[in-house]
C-alpha positions as CSV (number, residue, x, y, z in Angstrom):
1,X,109.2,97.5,73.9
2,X,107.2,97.9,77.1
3,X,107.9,95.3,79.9
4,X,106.0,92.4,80.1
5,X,108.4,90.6,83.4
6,X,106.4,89.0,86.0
7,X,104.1,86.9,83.2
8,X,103.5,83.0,83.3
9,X,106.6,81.5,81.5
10,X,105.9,79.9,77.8
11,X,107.7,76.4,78.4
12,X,108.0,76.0,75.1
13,X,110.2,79.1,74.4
14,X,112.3,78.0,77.5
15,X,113.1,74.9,76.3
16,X,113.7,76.0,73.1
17,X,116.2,78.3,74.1
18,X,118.3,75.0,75.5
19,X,117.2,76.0,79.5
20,X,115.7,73.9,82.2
21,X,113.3,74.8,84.5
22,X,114.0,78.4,84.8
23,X,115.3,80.1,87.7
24,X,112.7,82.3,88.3
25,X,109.9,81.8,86.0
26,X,107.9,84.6,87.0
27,X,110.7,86.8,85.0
28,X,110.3,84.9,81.9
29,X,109.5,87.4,79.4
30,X,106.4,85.9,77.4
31,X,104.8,88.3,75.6
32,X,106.4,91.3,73.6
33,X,109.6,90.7,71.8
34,X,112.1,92.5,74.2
35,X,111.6,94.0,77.4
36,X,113.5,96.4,79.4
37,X,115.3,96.5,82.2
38,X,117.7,99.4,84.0
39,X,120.5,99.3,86.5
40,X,122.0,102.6,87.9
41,X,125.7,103.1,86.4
42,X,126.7,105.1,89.5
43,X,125.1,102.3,92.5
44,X,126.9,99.3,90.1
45,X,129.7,101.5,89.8
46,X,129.8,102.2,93.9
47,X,129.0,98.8,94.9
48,X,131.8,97.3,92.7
49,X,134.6,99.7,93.9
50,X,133.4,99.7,97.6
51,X,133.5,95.4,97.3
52,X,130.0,96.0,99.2
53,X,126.7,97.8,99.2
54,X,123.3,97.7,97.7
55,X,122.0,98.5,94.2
56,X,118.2,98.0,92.7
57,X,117.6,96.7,89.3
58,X,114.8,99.4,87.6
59,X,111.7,99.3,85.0
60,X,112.0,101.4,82.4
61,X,109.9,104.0,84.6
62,X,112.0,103.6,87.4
63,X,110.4,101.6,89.5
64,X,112.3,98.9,91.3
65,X,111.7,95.8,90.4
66,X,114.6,93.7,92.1
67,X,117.5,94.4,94.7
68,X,120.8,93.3,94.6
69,X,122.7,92.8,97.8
70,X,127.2,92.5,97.2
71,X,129.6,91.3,100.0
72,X,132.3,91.1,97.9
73,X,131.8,86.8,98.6
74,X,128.4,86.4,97.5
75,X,125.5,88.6,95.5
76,X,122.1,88.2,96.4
77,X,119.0,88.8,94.4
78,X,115.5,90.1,96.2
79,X,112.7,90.2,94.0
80,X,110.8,93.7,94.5
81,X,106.9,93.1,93.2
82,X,104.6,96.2,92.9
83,X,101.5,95.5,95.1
84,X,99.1,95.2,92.2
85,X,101.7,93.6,90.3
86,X,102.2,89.8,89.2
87,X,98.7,88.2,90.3
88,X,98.5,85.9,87.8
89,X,99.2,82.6,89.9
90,X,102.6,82.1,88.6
91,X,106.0,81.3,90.3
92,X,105.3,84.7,92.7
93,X,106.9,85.1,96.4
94,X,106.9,87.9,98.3
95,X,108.2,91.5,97.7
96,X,111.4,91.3,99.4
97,X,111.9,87.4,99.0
98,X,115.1,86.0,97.8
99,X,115.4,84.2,95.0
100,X,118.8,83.9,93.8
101,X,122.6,84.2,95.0
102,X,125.7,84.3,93.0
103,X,129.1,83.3,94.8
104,X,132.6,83.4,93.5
105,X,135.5,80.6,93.5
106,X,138.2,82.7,91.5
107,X,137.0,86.2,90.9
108,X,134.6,86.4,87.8
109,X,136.4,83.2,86.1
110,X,134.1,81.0,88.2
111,X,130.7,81.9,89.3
112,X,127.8,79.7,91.0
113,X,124.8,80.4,90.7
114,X,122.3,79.5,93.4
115,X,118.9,78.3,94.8
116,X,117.5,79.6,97.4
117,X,117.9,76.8,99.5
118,X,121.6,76.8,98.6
119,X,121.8,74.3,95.9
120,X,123.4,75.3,92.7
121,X,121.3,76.1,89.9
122,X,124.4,76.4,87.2
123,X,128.1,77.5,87.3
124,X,129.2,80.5,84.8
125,X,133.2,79.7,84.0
126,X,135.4,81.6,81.9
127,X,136.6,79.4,78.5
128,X,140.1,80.1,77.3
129,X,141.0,82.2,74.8
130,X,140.4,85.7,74.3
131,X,138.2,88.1,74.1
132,X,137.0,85.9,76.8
133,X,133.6,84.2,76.7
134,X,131.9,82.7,79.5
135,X,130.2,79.4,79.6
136,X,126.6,79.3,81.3
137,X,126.2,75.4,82.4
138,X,123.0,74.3,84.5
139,X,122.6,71.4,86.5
140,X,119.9,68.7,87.2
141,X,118.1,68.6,90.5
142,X,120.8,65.9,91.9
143,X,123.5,68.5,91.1
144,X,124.7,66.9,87.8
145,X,126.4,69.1,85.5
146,X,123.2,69.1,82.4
147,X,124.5,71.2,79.6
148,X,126.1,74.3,78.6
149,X,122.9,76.3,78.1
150,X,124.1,79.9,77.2
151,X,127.7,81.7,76.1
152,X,128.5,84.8,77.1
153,X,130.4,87.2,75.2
154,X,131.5,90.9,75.3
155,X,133.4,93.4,77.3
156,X,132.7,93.1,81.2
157,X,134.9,96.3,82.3
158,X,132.3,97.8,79.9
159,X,129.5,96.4,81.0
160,X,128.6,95.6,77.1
161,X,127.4,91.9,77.4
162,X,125.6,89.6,75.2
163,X,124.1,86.1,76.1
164,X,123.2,84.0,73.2
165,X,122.1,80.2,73.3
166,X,124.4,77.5,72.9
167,X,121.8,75.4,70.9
168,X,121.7,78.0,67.2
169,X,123.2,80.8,69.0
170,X,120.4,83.0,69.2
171,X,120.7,85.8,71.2
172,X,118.4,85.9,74.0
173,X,119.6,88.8,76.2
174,X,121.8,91.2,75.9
175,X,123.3,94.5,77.9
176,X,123.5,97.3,75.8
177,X,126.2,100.3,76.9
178,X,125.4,102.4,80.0
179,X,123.1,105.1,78.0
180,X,121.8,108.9,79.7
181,X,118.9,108.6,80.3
182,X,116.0,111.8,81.5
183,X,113.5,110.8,84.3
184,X,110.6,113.3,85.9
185,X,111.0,113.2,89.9
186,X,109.1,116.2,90.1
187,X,112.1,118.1,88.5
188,X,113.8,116.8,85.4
189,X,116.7,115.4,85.9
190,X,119.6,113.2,84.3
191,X,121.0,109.8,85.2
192,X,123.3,107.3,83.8
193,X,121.7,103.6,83.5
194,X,123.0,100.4,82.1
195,X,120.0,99.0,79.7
196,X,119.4,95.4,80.0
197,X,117.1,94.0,77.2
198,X,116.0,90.6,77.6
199,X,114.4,89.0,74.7
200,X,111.1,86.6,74.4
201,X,111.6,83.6,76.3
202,X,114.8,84.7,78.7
203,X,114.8,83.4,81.6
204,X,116.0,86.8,83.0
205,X,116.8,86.1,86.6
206,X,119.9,83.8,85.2
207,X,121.2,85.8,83.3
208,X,121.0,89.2,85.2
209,X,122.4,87.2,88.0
210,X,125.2,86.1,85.7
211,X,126.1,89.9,84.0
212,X,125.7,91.4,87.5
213,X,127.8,88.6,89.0
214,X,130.7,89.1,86.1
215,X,130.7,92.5,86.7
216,X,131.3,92.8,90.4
217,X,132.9,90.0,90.7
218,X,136.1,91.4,88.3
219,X,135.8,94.3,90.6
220,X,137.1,91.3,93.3
């Protein structure tokens, strides 16, 4: 399905997929039934083995649409808005603005998730048991553990995730294999990308902040 990211969220498909107010609404996907995002296999790939560097998450043209900055202690999220894009009056900041940072307290067995201004937003923390799953929990604005909004299952060394809600589990986004994909830069030419499609009412920013997180973060 085309991408619809960067529309006003429909509150009532957040809060029926058990979230809160969403981390970024201005990625809440709203209108078609799945949209799609890309991240470069090779860049992830790079990043994770380097413990450090810079990768960009793509539209399915290949346009950027965020940036994703790794330390090896902490991931940060920059959101990457066309200039025409995202007018609409909705949770928008400027191209370049951060909006989201992921740090690590034990590898990719305990994750935070955070606000901008440092507060944390939820906490991703690997259950027992195996295959492992990992438990998305978000937190109230006084920092109040709320609920366990989202499981995630799947295969992080292969980057083959699936988020589903804790509520009916529904799945709400998932990360499909990295899949060859051709683009036209003037020549035509090949590139591996990890396809990311996020489903009607994901809040998207959580949950690519988790996947990416889990992945580099095992790297660690």
């Amino acid at each position: 399905g085309a991408s619809t990211l960067g529309t006003s969220p429909n509150v009532a498909d957040v809060q029926d997929h058990g979230m809160l107010t969403p981390l970024y609404s201005a990625l809440v996907q709203t209108r078609a039934a799945e949209a799609l995002l890309e991240v470069p296999v090779d860049a992830l790939a790079e990043v994770a083995k380097a413990g450090c560097g810079t990768l960009f998450v793509l539209r399915p043209l290949g346009n950027p649409i965020m940036q994703v900055a790794f330390s090896g202690k902490a991931m940060d999220l920059h959101i990457l808005w066309e200039e025409t894009g995202n007018s609409n009056g909705s949770d928008t900041r400027p191209s370049g603005a951060f909006i989201a940072g992921v740090t690590s307290s034990g590898g990719a067995k305990s994750l935070d998730v955070c606000l901008p201004d440092g507060r944390i937003y939820g906490n991703v923390l690997q259950k027992q048991g195996l295959p492992p799953t990992y438990s998305v929990v978000l937190r109230s604005a006084n920092g109040e553990a709320e609920q366990e909004s989202f499981l995630i299952s799947g295969d992080v060394q292969a980057m083959r995730l699936t988020a589903a809600a804790s509520k009916d589990h529904r799945v709400v986004i998932a990360s499909a294999a990295p899949a060859v994909k051709k683009r036209w830069n003037g020549t035509s030419s090949t590139s591996n990308h990890l396809e990311i499609r996020t489903q009607r009412g994901s809040d998207t920013a959580l949950i690519l902040s988790c996947f990416l997180g889990l992945i580099l973060f095992s790297q660690t």
